[in-house]
MMTF fields as JSON, N, C-alpha, C and O atoms, coordinates in Angstrom:
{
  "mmtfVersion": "1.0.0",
  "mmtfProducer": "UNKNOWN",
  "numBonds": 303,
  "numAtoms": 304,
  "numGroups": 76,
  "numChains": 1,
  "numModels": 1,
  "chainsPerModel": [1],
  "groupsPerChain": [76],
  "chainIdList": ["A"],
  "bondAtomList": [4, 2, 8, 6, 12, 10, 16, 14, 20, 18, 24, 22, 28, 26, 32, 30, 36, 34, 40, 38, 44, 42, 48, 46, 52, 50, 56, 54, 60, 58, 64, 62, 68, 66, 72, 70, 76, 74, 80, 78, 84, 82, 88, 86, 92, 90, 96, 94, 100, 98, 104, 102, 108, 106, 112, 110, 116, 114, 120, 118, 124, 122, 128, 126, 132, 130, 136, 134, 140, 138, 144, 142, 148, 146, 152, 150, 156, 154, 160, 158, 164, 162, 168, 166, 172, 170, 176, 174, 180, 178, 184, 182, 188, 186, 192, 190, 196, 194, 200, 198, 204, 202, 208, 206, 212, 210, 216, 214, 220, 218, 224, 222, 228, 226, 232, 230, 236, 234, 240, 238, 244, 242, 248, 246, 252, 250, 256, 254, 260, 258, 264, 262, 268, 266, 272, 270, 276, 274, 280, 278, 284, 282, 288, 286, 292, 290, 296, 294, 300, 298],
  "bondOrderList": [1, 1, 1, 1, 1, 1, 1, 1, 1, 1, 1, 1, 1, 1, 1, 1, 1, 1, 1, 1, 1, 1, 1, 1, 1, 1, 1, 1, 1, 1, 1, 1, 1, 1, 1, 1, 1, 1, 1, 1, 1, 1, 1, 1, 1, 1, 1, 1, 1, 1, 1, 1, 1, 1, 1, 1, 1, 1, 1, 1, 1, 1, 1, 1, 1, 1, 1, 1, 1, 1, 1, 1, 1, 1, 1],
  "groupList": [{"groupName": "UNK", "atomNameList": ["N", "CA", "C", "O"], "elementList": ["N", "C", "C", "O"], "formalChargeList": [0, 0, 0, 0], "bondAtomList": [1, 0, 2, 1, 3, 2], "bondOrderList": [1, 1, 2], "singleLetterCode": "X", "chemCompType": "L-PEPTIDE LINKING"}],
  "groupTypeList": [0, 0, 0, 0, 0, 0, 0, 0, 0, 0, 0, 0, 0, 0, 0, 0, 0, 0, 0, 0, 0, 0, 0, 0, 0, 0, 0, 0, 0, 0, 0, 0, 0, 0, 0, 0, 0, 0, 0, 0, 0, 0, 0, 0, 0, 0, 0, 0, 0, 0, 0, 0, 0, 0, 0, 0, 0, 0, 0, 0, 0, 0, 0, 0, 0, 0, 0, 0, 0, 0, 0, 0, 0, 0, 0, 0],
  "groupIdList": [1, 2, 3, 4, 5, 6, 7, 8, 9, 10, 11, 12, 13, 14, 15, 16, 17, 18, 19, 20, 21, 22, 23, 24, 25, 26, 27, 28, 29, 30, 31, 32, 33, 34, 35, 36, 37, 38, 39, 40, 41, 42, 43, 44, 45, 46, 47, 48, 49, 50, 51, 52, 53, 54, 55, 56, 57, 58, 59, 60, 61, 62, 63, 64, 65, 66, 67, 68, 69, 70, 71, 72, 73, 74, 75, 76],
  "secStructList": [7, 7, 7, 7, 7, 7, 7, 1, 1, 7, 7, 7, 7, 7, 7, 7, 7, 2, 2, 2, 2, 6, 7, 7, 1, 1, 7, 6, 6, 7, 7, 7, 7, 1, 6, 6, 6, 5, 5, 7, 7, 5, 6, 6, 6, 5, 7, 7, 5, 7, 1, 1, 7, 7, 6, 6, 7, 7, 5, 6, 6, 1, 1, 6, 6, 7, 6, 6, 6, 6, 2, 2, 2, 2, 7, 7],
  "xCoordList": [0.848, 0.0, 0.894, 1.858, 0.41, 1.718, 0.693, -0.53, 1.589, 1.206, 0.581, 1.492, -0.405, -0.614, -1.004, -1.226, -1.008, -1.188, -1.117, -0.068, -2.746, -3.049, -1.743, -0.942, -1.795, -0.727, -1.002, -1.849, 0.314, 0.355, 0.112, 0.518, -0.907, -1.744, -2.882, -3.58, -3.531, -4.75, -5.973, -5.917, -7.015, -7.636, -9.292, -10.064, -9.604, -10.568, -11.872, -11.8, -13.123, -14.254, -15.322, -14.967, -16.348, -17.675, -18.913, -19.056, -19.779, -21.495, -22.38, -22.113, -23.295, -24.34, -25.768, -25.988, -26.427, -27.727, -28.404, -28.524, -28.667, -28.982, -30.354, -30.621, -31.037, -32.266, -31.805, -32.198, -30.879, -29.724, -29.097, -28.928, -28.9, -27.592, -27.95, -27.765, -28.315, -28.582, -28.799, -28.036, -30.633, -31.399, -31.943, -32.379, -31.822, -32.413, -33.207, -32.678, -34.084, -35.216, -35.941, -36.355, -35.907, -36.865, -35.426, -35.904, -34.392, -33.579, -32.891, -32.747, -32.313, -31.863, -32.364, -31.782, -33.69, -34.552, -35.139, -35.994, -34.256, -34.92, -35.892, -36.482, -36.584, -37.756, -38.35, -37.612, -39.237, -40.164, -39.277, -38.903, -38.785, -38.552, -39.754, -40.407, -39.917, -40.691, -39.813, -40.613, -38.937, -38.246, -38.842, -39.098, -38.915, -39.468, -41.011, -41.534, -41.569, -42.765, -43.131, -44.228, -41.614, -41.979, -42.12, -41.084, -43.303, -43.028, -42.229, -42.213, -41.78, -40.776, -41.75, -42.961, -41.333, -41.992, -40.764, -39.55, -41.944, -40.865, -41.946, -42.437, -42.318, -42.949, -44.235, -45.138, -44.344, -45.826, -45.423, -44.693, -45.997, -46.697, -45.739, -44.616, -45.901, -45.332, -44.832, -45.517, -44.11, -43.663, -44.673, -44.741, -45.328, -45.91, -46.037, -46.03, -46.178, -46.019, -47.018, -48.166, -46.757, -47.708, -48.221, -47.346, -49.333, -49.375, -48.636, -47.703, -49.023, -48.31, -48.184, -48.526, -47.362, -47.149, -47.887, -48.813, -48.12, -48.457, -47.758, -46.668, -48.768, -48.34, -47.888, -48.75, -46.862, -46.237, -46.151, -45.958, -46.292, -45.725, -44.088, -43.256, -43.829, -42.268, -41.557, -41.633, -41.081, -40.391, -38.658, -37.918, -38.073, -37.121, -36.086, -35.035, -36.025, -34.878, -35.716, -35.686, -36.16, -36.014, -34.973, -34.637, -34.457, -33.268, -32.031, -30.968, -32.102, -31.385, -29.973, -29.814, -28.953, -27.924, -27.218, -26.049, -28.08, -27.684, -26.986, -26.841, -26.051, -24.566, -24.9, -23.923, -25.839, -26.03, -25.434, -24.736, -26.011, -25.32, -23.69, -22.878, -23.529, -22.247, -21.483, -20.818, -21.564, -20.595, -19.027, -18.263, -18.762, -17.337, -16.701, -15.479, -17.625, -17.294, -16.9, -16.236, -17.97, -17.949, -16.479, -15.836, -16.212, -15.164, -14.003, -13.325, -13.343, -12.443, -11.646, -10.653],
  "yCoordList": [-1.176, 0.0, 1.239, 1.472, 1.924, 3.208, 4.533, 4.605, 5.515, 6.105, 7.581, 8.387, 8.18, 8.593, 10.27, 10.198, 11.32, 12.601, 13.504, 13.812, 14.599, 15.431, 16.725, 16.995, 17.255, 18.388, 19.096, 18.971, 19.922, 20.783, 22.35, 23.249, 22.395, 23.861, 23.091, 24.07, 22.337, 21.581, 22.331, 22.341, 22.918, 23.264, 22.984, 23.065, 22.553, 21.846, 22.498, 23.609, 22.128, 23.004, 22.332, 21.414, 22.485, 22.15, 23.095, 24.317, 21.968, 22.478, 22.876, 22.487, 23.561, 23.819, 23.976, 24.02, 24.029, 24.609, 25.749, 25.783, 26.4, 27.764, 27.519, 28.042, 26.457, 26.255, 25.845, 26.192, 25.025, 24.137, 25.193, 25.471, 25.534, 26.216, 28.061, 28.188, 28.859, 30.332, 30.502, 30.83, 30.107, 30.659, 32.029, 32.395, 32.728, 34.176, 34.113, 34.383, 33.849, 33.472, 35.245, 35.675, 35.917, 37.495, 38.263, 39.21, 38.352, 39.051, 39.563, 38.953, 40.658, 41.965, 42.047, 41.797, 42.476, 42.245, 40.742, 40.6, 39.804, 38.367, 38.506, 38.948, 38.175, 37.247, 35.771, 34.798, 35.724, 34.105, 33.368, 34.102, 32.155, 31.114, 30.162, 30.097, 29.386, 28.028, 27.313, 26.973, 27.003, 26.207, 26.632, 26.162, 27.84, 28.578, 28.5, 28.907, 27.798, 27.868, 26.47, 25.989, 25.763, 24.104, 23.386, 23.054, 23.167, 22.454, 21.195, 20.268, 20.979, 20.224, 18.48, 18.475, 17.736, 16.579, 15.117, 15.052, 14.191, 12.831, 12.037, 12.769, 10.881, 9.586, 10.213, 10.763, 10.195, 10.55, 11.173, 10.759, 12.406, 13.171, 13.439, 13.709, 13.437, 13.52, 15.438, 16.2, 15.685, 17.181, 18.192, 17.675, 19.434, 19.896, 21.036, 21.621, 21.991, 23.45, 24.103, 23.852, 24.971, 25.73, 27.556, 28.41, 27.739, 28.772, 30.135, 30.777, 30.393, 31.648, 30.298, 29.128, 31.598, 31.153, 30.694, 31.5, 29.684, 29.624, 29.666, 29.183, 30.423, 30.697, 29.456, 28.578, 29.189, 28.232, 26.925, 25.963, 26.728, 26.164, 25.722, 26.397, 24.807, 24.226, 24.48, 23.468, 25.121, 25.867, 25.305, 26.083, 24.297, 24.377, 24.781, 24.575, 25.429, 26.301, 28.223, 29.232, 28.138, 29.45, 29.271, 30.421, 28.646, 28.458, 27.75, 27.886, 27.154, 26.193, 25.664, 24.868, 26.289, 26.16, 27.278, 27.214, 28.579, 30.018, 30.438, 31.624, 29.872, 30.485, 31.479, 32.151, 32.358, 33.818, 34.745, 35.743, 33.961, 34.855, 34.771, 35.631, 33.01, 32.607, 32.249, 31.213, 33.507, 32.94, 33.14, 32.4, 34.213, 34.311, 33.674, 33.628, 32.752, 31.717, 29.996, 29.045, 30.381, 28.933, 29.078, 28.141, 30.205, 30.216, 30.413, 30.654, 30.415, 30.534, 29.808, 29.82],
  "zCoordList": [0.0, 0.0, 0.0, 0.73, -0.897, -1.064, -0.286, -0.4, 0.511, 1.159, 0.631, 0.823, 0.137, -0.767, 0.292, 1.5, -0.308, 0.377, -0.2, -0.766, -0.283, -0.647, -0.798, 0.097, -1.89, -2.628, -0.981, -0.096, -1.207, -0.062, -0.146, 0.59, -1.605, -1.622, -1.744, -2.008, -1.773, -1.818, -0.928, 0.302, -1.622, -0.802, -0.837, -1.793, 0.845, 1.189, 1.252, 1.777, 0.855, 0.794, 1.387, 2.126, 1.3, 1.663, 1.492, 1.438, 1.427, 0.909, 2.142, 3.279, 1.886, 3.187, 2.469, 1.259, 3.24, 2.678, 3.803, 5.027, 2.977, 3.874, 5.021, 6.103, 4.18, 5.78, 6.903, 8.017, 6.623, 7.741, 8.709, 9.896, 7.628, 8.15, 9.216, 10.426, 8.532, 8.486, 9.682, 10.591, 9.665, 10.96, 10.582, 9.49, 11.754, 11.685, 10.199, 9.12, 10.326, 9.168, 8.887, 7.811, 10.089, 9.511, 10.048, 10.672, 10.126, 9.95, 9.147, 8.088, 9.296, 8.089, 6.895, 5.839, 7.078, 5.734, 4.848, 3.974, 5.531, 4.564, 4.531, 5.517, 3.296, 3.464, 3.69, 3.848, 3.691, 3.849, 2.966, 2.051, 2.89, 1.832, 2.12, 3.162, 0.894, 1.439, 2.429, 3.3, 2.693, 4.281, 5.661, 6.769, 4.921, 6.323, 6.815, 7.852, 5.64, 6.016, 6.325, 6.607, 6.172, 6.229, 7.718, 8.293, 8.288, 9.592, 10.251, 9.442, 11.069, 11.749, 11.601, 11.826, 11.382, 11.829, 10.935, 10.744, 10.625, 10.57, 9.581, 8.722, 9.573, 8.925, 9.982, 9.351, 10.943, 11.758, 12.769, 13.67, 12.606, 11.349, 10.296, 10.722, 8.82, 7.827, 8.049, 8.731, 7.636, 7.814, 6.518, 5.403, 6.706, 6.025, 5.643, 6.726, 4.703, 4.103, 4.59, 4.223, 5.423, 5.613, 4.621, 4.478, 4.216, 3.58, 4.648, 4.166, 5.734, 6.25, 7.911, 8.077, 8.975, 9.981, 10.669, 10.758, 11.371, 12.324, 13.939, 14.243, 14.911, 16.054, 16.862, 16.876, 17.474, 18.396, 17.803, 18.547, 16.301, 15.62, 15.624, 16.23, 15.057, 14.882, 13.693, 12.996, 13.291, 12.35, 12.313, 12.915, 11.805, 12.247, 11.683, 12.29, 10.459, 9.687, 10.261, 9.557, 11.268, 11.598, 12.66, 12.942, 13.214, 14.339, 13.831, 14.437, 12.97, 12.596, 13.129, 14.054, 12.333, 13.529, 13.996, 14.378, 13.973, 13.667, 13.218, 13.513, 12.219, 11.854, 11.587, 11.915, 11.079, 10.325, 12.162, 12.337, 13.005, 14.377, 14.645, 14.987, 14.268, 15.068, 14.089, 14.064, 12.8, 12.416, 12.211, 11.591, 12.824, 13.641, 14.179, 14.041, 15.237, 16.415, 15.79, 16.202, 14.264, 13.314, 12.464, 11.992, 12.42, 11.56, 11.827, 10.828, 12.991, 13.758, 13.606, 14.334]
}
């Protein structure tokens, strides 16, 4: 087995998706996406689109993993 290793300007990246990822869903002007209007769930209850908000609803790309706050702290 020959020991094999990435060039030494090689540079490493990665994908995100902004529902995942962002958060702050009504901050600095955003608007609504459909993610945002998508409710939290699984196989039962199946997860579902809602036309506008609902109150005390589960929203879960409005919190997501906040990087839009932390992302200083993420990128460090």
């Amino acid at each position: 087995m020959t020991n094999q290793q990435f060039p030494e300007n090689f540079l490493w990246g990665g994908a995100t998706a902004a529902n995942q990822l962002e958060g702050a869903y009504q901050t600095d002007g955003k608007g609504l996406s459909t993610s945002d209007l998508l409710l939290g769930g699984d196989v039962n209850p199946p997860r579902k689109t809602t036309r506008e908000l609902v109150p005390d609803a589960f929203y879960p790309s409005h919190e997501a993993i906040d990087h839009f706050h932390r992302f200083k702290e993420d990128i460090r």
